[in-house]
N, C-alpha and C positions, 0 to 999 in steps of 0.2 A: 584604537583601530577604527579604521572610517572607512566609509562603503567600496570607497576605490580600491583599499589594500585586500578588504575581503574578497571581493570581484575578480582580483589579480589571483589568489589563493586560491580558488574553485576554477580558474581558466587554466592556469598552471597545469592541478589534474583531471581537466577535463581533457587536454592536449596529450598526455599522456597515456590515460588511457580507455578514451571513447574512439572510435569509427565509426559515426553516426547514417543511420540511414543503409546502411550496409545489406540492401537486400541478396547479398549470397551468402552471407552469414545465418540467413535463419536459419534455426534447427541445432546450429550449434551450442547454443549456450543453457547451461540446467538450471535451476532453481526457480523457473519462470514463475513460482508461486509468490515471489518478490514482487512481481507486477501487478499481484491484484489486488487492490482496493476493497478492505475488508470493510470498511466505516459504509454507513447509511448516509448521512448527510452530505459529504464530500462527493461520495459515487455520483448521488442524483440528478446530478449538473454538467455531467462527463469528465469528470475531474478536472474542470475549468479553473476550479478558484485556488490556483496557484499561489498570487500574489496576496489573495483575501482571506484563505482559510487561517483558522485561529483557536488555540489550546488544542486539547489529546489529538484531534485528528489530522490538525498538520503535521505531524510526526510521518505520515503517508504520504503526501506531498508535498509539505515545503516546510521541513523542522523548524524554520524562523518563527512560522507562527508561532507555534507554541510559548514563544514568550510570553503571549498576550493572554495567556489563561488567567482568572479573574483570581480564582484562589485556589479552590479547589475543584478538579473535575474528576466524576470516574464514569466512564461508558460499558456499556457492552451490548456487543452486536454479534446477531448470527445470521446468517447468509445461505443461501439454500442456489447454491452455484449449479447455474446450465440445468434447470427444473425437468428431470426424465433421468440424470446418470447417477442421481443418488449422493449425490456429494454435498456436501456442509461446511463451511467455515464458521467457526466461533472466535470472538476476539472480545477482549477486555484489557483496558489499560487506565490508568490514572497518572492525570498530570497535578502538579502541587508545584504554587507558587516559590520561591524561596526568595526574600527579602525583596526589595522594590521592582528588580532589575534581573531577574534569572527565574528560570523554573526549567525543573526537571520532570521526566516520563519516564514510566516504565509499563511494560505489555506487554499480550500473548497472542499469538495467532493460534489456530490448530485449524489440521484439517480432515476434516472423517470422511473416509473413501469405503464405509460401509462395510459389511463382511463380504469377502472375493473367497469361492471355493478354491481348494488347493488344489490342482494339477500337477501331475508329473508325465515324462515317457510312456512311462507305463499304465498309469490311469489317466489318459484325459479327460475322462468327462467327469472326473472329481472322486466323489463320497469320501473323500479321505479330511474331510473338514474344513474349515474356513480360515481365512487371517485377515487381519486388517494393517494395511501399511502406516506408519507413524510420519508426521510432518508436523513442524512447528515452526513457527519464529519467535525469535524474545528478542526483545529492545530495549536499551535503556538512551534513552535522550539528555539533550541538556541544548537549551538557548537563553540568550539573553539581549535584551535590549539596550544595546551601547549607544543609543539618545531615541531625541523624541519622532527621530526619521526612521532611524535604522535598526533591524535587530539581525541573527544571524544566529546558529546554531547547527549542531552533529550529534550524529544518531547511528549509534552501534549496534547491528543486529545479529542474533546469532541462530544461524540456518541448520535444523538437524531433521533427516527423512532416511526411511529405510521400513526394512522389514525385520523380522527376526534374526536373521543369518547376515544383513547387508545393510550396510548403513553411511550415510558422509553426510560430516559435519564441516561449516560451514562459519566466517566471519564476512559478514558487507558494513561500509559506512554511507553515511550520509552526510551531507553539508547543505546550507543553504540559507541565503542572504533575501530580505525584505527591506523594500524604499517607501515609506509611504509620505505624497505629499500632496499640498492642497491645501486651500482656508479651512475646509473642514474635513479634514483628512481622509479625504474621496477619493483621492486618487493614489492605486500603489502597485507597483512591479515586483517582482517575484522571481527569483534562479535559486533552482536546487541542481546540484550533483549526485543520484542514485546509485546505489547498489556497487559501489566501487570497492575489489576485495581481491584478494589470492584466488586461485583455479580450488575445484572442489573436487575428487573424487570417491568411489565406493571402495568403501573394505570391510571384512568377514570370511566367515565360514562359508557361507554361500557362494564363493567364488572359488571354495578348494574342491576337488576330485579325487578320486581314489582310483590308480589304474595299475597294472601289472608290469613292473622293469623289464621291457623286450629284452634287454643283454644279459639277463639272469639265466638260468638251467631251472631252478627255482622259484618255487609260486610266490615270488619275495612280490609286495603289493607295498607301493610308495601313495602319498598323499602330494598331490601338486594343486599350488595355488595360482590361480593368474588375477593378471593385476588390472586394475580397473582404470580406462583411459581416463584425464583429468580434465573438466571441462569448466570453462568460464562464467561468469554472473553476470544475469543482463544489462548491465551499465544502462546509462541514460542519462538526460540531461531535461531538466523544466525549466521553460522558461514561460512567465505569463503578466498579467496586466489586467486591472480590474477598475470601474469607476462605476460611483455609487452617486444616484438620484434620490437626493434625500427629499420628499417630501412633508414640509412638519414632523413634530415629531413622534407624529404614531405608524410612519409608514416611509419604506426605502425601495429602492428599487438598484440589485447590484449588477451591471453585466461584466464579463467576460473571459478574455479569448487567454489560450494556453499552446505552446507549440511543447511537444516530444519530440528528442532528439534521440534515437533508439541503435543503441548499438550492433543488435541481432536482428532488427526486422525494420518496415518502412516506419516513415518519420508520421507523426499523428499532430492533426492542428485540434484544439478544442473550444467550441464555445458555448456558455451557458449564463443562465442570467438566475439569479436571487429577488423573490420579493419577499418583503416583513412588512405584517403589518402587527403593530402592537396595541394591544387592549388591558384594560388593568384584571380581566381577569385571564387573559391566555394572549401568550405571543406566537400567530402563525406564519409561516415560512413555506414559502412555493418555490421548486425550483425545476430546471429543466436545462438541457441542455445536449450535446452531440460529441460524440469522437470521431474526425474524420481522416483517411491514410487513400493516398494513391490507388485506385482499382477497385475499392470498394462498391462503387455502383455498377460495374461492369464486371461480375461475378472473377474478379482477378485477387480476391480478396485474402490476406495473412491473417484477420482478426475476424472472430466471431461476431462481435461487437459491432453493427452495421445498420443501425438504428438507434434513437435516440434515448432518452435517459431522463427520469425524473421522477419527483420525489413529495415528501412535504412531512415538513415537522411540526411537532404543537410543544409549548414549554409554559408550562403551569406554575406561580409562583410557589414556593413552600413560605406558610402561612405572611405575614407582611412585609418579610424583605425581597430582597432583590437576588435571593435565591430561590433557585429554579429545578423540577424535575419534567425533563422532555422526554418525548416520544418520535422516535424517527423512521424513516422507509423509505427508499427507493427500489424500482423497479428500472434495468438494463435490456435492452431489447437484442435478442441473440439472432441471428439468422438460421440457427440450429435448435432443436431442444425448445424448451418453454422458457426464454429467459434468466435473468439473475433477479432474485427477492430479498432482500435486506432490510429488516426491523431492530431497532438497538434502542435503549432506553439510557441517558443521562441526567445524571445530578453535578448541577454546578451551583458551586460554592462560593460565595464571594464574600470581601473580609467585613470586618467588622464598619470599618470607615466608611465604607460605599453603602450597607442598611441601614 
């Protein structure tokens, strides 16, 4: 399979079923926690590095990377989302090589939305206790590099949120193809196809009632359920492009730019730039970068996000190979609230041949 036919395979369904840019669409589509960017390092650059991101966390935006995992990685990050509403995202996943040319992923999202007191009709202002709504995602990936240009890869997630009483579960895929070319492999393009899946709707108990058969004489008392409208996944489309300034080799310089093709809301350009430098006792990583949509400077804005983004990670050898345990962080600038904070800690593992 060559880049052409994979290109043609992701255009196919993106034709069929993206409506990109669709601004009277927003508001319709549910699962929007598909959209957010649980990973440190990817975030802190505005999610630029489409074409350039590589192992567990392109699984987020462009699963092709993830071919390029060394051997073994396992991450975990927690997120402390919109600083004031109390909400948390936790995530952990591990990618593992499998023989020259494939490597597989699998992951967790979660999200804690804290304890919310219980309300009903009749008490609104609570004491009757608390609940906490459930949300996850789980992934399993799989890419591979079919040469030394191209790789390409899909990623199955599976979407479940609700309460006690109500609940909808949920399947999205992913696909996405990576070019990389150049004497020293600096330059590379990037298209992923997001979140593409069946309509998702709520069912349970929470949606049934108990009321009295007006055509009875009799205090006959039925249970009616009503059905929960079905609502779509935020499709999307990445497309991006990256080139790296290598300078010697203790030190790179990566930019760039990323477009979102948004099925429910406006289209987003993104750009950010990557520095490393590397030391033999600690390799550091600056990054920075911006997510930019239509109206955003002229208070017309769809996205909180309306400010810029950045980060920086440190990745400390484990004792004298070329395996590595990092530390990473980005901070998201909100127009609302105190921001997005993200710190997540990785161990990468590389094989025997490379220490």
């Amino acid at each position: 399979m060559n880049m052409k036919q994979i290109s043609l395979i992701i255009l196919s369904v993106l034709s069929l079923n993206l409506n990109a840019g669709n601004e009277d669409r927003v508001g319709s589509a549910g699962a929007s926690q598909l959209l957010i960017n649980p990973w440190a390092r990817s975030s802190a650059w505005g999610g630029a590095g489409i074409s350039s991101v590589g192992g567990l966390e392109a699984v987020h935006l462009n699963v092709a990377g993830l071919a390029y995992v060394d051997k073994t990685e396992v991450g975990f990050t927690t997120t402390n989302w919109l600083v004031g509403t109390g909400i948390n995202i936790n995530t952990i996943g591990i990618a593992q090589k499998v023989g020259e040319s494939n490597a597989l992923s699998l992951g967790f999202v979660s999200f804690d939305y804290g304890d919310i007191p219980i309300t009903t009709t009749e008490n609104p202002e609570g004491g009757l206790g608390t609940f906490s709504p459930s949300n996850f995602i789980l992934h399993l990936a799989y890419a591979r590099e079919f040469s030394a240009s191209i790789s390409g890869g899909v990623n199955i997630k599976i979407i479940n949120e609700g309460i006690s009483n109500v609940r909808a579960t949920g399947v999205a895929l992913d696909a996405g193809v990576r070019y990389t070319t150049g004497e020293f492999d600096h330059i590379k393009f990037g298209l992923a196809l997001k979140n593409v899946g069946p309509p998702m709707s709520y069912s349970g108990d929470g949606l049934a009632y108990e009321a009295i058969n007006p055509f009875s004489s009799a205090d006959e008392r039925f249970t009616y359920e009503t059905r929960s409208a079905e609502f779509e996944l935020p499709s999307l489309l990445n497309i991006g492009g990256s080139y790296d300034f290598i300078f010697g080799e203790t030190s790179k310089l990566t930019t760039a730019v990323g477009f979102t093709s948004n099925s429910f809301s406006r289209d987003q350009y993104r750009i950010g730039a990557e520095y490393t430098y590397n030391h033999k006792l600690a390799t550091v990583i600056l990054r920075g970068g911006a997510s930019l949509e239509k109206g955003m400077f002229s208070g017309d804005s769809q996205t909180d996000f309306v400010g810029p983004t950045a980060g920086v990670s440190v990745d400390l050898p484990v004792t004298k190979s070329k395996s590595t345990l990092g530390v990473d962080y980005s901070y998201r600038m909100t127009n609302n609230f105190g921001g997005v904070h993200s710190i997540g800690v990785r161990l990468n593992l590389v094989g025997a041949s490379e220490e």
